[in-house]
C-alpha positions as a LaTeX table, in Angstrom:
\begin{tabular}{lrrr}
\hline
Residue & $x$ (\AA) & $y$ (\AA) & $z$ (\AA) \\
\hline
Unk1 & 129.72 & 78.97 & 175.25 \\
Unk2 & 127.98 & 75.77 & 176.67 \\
Unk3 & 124.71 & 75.59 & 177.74 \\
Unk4 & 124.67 & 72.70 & 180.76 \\
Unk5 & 122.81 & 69.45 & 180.54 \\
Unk6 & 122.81 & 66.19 & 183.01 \\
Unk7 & 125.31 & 63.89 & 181.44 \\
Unk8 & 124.76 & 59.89 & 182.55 \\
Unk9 & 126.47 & 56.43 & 181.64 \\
Unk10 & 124.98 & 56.23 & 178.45 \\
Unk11 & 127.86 & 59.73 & 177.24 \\
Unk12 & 130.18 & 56.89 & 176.55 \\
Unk13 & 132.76 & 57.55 & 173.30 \\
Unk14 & 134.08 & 53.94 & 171.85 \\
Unk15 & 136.21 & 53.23 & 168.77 \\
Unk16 & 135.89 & 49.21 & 167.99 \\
Unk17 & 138.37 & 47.90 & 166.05 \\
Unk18 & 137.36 & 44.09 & 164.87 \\
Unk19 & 139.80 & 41.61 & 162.95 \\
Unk20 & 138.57 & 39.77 & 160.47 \\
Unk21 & 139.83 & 36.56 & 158.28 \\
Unk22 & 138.95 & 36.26 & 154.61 \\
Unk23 & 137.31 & 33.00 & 154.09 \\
Unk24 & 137.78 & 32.71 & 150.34 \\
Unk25 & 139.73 & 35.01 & 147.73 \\
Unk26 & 138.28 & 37.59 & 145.35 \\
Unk27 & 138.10 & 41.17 & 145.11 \\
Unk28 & 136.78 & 43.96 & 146.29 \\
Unk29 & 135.84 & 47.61 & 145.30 \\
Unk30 & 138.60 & 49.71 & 146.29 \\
Unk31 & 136.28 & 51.61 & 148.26 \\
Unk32 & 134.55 & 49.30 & 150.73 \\
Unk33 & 133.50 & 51.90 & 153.05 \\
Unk34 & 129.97 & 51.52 & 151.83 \\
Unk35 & 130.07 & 47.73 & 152.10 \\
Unk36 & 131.32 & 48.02 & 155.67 \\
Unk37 & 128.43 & 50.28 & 156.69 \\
Unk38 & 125.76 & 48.05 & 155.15 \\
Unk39 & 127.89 & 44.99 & 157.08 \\
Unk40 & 127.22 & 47.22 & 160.30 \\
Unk41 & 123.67 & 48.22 & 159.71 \\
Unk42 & 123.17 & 44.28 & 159.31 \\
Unk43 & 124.71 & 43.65 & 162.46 \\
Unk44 & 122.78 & 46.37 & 164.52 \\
Unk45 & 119.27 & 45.19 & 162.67 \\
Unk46 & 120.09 & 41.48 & 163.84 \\
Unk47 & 119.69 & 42.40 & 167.32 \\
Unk48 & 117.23 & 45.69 & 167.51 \\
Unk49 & 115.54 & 45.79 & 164.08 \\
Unk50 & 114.03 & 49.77 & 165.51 \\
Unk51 & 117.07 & 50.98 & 166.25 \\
Unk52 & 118.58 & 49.61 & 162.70 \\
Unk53 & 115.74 & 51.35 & 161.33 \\
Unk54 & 116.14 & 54.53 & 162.98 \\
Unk55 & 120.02 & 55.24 & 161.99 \\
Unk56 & 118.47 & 55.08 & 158.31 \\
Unk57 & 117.07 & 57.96 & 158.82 \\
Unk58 & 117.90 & 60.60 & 155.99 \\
Unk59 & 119.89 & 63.96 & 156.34 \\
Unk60 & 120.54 & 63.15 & 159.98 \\
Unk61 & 124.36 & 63.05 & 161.07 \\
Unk62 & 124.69 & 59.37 & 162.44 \\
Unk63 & 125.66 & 57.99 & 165.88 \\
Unk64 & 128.49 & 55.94 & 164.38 \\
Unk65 & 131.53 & 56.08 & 161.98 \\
Unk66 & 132.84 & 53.34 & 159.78 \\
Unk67 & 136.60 & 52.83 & 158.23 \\
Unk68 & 137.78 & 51.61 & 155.21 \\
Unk69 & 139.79 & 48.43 & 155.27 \\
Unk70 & 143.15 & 48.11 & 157.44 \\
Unk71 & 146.17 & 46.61 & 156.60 \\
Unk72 & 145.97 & 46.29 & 153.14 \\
Unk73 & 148.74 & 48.70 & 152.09 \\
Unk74 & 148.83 & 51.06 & 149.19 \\
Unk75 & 145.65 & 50.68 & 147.28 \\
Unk76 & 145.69 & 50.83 & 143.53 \\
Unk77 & 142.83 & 50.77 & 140.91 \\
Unk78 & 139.35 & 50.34 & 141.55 \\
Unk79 & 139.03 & 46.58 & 142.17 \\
Unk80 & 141.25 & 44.80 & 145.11 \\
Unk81 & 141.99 & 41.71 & 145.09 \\
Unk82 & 141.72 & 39.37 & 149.11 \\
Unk83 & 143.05 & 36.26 & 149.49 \\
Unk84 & 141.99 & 33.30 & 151.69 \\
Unk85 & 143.13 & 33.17 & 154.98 \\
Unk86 & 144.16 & 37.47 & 154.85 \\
Unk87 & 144.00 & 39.28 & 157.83 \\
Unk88 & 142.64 & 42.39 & 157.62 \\
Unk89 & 140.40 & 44.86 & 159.77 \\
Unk90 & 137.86 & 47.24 & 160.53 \\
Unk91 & 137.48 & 50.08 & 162.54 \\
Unk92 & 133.76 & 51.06 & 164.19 \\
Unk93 & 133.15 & 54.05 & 166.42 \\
Unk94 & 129.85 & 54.57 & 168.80 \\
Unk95 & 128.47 & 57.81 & 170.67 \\
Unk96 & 126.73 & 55.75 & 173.22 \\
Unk97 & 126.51 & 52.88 & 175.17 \\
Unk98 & 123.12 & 51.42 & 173.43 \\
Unk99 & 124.97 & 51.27 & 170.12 \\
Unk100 & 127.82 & 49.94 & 171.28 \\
Unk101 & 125.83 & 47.12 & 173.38 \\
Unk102 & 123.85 & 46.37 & 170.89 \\
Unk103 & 127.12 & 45.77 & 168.07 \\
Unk104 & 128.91 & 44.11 & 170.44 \\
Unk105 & 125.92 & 41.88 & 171.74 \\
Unk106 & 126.14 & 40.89 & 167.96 \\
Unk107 & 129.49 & 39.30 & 168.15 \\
Unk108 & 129.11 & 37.86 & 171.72 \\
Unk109 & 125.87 & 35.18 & 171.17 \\
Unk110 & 127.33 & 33.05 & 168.35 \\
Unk111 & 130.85 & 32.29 & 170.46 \\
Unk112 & 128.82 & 31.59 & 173.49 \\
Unk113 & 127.36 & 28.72 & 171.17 \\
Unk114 & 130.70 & 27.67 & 169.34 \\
Unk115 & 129.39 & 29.46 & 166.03 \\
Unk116 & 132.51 & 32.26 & 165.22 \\
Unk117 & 130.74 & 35.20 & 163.88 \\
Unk118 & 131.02 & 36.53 & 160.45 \\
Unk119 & 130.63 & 39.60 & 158.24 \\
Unk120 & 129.83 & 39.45 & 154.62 \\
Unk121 & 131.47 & 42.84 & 152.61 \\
Unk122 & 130.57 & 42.20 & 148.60 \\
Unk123 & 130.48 & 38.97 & 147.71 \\
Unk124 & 133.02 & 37.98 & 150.60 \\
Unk125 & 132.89 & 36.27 & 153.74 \\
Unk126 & 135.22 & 36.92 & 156.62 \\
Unk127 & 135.93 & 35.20 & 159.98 \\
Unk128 & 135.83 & 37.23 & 163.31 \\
Unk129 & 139.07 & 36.88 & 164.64 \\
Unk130 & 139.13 & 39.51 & 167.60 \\
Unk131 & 137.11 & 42.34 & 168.93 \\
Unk132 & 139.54 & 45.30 & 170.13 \\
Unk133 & 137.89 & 48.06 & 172.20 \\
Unk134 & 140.06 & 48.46 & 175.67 \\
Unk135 & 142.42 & 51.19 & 175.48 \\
Unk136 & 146.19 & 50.36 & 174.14 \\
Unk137 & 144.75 & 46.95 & 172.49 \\
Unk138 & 144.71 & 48.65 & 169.60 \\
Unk139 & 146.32 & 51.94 & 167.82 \\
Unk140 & 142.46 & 52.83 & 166.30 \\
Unk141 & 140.88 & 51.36 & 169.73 \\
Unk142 & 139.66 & 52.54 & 172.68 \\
Unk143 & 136.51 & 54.11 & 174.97 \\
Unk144 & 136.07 & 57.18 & 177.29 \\
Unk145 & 133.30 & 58.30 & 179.36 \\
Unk146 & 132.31 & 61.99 & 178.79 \\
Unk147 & 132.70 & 63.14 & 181.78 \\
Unk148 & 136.40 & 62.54 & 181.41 \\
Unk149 & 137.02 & 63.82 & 178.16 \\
Unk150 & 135.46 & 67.00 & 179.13 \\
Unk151 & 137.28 & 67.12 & 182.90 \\
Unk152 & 140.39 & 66.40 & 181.13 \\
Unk153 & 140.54 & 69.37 & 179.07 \\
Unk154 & 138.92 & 71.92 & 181.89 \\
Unk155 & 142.06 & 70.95 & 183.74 \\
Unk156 & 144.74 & 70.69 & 181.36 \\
Unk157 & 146.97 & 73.71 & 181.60 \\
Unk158 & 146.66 & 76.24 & 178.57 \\
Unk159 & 150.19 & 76.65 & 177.15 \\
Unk160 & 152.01 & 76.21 & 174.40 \\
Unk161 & 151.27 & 72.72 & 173.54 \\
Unk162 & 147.60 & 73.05 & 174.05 \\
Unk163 & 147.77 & 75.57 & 171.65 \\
Unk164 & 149.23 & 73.64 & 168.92 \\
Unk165 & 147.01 & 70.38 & 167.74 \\
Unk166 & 148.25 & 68.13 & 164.91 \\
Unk167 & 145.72 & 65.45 & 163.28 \\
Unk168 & 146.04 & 62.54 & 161.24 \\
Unk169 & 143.74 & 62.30 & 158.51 \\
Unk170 & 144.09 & 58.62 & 158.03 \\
Unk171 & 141.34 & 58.14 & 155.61 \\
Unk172 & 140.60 & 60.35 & 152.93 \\
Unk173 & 138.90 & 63.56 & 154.14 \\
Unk174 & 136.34 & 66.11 & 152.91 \\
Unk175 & 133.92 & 68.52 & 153.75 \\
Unk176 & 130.38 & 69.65 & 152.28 \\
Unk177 & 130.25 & 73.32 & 152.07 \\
Unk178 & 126.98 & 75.86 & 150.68 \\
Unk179 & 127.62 & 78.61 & 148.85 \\
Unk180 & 125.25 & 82.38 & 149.83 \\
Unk181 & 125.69 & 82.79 & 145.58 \\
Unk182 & 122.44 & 81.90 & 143.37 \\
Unk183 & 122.86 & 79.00 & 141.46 \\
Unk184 & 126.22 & 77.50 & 143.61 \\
Unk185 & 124.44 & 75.34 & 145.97 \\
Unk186 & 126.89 & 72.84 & 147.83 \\
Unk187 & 130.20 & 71.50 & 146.77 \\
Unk188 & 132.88 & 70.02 & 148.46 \\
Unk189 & 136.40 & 70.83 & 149.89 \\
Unk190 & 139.17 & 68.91 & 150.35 \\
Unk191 & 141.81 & 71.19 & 152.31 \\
Unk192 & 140.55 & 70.97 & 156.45 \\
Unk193 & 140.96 & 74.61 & 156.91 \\
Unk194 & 140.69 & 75.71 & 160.46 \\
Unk195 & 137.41 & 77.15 & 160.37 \\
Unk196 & 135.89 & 73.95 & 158.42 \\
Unk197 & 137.80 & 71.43 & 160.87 \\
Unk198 & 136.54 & 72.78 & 163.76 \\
Unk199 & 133.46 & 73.99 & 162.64 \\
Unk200 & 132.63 & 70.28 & 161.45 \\
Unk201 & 133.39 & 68.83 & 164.65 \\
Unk202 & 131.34 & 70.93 & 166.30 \\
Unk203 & 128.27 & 70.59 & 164.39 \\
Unk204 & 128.94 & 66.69 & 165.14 \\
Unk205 & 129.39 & 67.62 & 168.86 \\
Unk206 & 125.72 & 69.10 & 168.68 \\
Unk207 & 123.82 & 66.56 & 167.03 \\
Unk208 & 124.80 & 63.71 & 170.05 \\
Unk209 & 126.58 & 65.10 & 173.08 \\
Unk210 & 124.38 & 66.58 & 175.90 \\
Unk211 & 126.55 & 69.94 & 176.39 \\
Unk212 & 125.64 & 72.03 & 173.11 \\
Unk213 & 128.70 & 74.45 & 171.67 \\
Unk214 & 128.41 & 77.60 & 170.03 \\
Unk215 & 129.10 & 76.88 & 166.43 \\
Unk216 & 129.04 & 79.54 & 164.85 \\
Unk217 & 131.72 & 81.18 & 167.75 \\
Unk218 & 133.73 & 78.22 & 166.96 \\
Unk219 & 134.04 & 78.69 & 163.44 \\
Unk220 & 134.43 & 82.01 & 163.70 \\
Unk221 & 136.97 & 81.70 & 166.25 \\
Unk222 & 138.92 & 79.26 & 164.21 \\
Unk223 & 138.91 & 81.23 & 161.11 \\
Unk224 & 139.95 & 84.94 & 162.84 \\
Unk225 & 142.70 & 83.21 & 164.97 \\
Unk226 & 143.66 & 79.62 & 164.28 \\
Unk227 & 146.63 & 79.22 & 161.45 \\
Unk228 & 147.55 & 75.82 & 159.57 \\
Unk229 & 151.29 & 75.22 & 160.55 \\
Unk230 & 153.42 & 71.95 & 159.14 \\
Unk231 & 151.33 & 70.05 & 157.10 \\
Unk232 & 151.63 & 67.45 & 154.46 \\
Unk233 & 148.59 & 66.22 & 152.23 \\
Unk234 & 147.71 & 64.86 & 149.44 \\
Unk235 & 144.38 & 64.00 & 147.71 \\
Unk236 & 142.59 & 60.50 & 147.21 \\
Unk237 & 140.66 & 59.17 & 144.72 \\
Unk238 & 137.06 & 56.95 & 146.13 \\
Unk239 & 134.45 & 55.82 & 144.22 \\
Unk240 & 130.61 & 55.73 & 145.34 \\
Unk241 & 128.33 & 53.91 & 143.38 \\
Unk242 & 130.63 & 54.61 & 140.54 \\
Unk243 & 130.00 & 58.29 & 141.34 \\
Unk244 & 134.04 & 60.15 & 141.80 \\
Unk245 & 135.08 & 61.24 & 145.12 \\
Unk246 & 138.19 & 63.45 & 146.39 \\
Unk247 & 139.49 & 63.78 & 149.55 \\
Unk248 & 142.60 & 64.34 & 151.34 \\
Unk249 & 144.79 & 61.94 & 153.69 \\
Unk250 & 148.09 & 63.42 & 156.05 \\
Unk251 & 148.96 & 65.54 & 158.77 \\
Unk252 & 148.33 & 69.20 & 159.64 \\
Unk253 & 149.05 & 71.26 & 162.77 \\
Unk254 & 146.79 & 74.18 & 163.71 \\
Unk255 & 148.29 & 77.03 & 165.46 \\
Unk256 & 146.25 & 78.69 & 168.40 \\
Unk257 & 147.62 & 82.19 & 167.44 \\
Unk258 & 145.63 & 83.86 & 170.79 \\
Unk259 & 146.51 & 83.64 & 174.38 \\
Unk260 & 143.81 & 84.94 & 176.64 \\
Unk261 & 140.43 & 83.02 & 175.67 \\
Unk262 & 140.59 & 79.82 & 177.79 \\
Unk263 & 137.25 & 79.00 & 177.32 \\
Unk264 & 137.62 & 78.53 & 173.16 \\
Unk265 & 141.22 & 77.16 & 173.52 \\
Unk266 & 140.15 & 74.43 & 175.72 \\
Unk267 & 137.00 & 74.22 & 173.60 \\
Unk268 & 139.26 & 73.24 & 170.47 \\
Unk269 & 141.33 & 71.19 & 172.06 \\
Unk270 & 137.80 & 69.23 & 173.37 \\
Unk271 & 136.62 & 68.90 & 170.08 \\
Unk272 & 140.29 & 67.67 & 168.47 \\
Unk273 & 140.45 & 65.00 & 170.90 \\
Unk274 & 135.98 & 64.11 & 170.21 \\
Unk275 & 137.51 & 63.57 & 166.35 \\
Unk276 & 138.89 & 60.17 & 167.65 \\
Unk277 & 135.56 & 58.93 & 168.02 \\
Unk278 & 133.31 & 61.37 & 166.05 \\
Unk279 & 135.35 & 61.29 & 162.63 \\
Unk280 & 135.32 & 64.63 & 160.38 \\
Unk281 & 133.58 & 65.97 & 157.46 \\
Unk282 & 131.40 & 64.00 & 155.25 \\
Unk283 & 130.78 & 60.40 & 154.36 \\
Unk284 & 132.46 & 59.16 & 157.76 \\
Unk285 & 130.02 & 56.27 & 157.39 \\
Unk286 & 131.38 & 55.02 & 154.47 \\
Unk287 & 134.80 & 55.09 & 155.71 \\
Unk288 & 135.88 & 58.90 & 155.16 \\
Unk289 & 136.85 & 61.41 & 157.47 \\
Unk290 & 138.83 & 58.89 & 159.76 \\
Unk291 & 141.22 & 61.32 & 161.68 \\
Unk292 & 143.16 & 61.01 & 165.33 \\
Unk293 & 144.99 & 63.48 & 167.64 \\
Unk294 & 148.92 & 62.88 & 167.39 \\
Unk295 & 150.65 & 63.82 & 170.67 \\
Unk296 & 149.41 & 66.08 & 173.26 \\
\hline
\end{tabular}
């Protein structure tokens, strides 16, 4: 299933969670995702201009997720309205320790000179009030070398909790599909159906880990004997450049229906704990696709 590859330091997974203070009121799109990526590519351009300039390169999956907002509550309408002195957050995951130097490397001059940092989203300026990355610091926080993400699974025992994996989609979710008919071309699916859950974090897996997966094995797996449990969705409405947007937010359990292949159980359960940091589906740098393993 894998071909193998020399992993080093650099196969480090981090989720960044930063807090920020809203320095004046005024609103906001109610979906910022694509403010909070252009705040990020900002921040990464301010320290290595080529490598800014490389993760704008088209129809490439990128290095790096982005969230919406945190801690706003129940968004309604297309504007939102921030007040002076809010607290809110945001949420940044890295495949690598040169990305995640170079953000944090960001953040860390201006303190070291009495300057706090900010970020600018819209028209709006907000304070850096803390920079969460160690594990347990934060719920949406935390880093883990490769190496033990993949030994973890190699020697976690296959029973019946590894065969049952339940995700939180906490940000609206969905998932570019092509159609074999003439004249279909892509569209786009809310519902993360086993074969296009799996199958999306897989193709993810490929484009920046070191250890290819067989892709098409995994989808194919997923689809002939994975089966959607308990679940509870419901669909969201975003807003890109005025363009309409679905996707789905909740919780679904998949069902490892089959016993004996160890190597594609433990394979699924890899890539369901890789959504932490890797995000699902499309648009997860404009703050879709945010998902995270519950239990197990």
């Amino acid at each position: 299933m894998t071909q193998q590859k020399t992993m080093n330091n650099s196969h480090t997974l981090y989720s960044t969670v930063i807090k920020l203070i809203a320095n004046q009121s005024g609103t906001l799109p109610a979906t910022q995702g694509r403010l909070a990526q252009a705040a990020f590519l900002d921040i990464i351009h301010s320290v290595d201009p080529a490598l800014s300039q490389a993760l704008h390169t088209k129809n490439q999956r990128r290095p790096y997720t982005v969230s919406p907002l945190q801690g706003l509550g129940k968004i309604k309408g297309k504007q939102l309205k921030i007040k002076h002195g809010q607290e809110v957050k945001l949420r940044f995951t890295l495949l690598g320790n040169e990305l995640f130097t170079t953000f944090t490397q960001h953040f860390l001059s201006p303190t070291s000179n009495g300057i706090i940092p900010t970020i600018r989203l819209g028209e709006l300026d907000f304070s850096l009030s803390e920079v969460l990355t160690t594990p347990g610091s934060d719920d949406w926080a935390g880093y883990i070398p490769l190496t033990e993400l993949c030994q973890q699974r190699q020697t976690a025992p296959i029973n019946n909790t590894t065969r049952k994996i339940t995700i939180d989609f906490a940000s609206a979710t969905v998932f570019s599909r092509s159609s074999n008919k003439d004249g279909m071309g892509k569209f786009m699916e809310t519902f993360p159906s086993p074969p296009m859950f799996f199958g999306s974090l897989a193709a993810k897996w490929n484009d920046h880990m070191p250890m290819p997966l067989d892709k098409q094995a995994i989808r194919e797996y997923a689809e002939e004997t994975v089966v959607v449990g308990l679940y509870k969705m419901e669909s969201r409405m975003h807003y890109y450049w005025g363009n309409p947007q679905i996707g789905a937010v909740g919780h679904v359990t998949y069902q490892l229906i089959d016993k004996k292949n160890h190597e594609m159980i433990r394979a699924l359960n890899l890539l369901a704990d890789f959504a932490f940091y890797s995000g699902v589906g499309a648009k997860t740098t404009m703050g879709m696709g945010m998902v995270r393993r519950i239990g197990n």
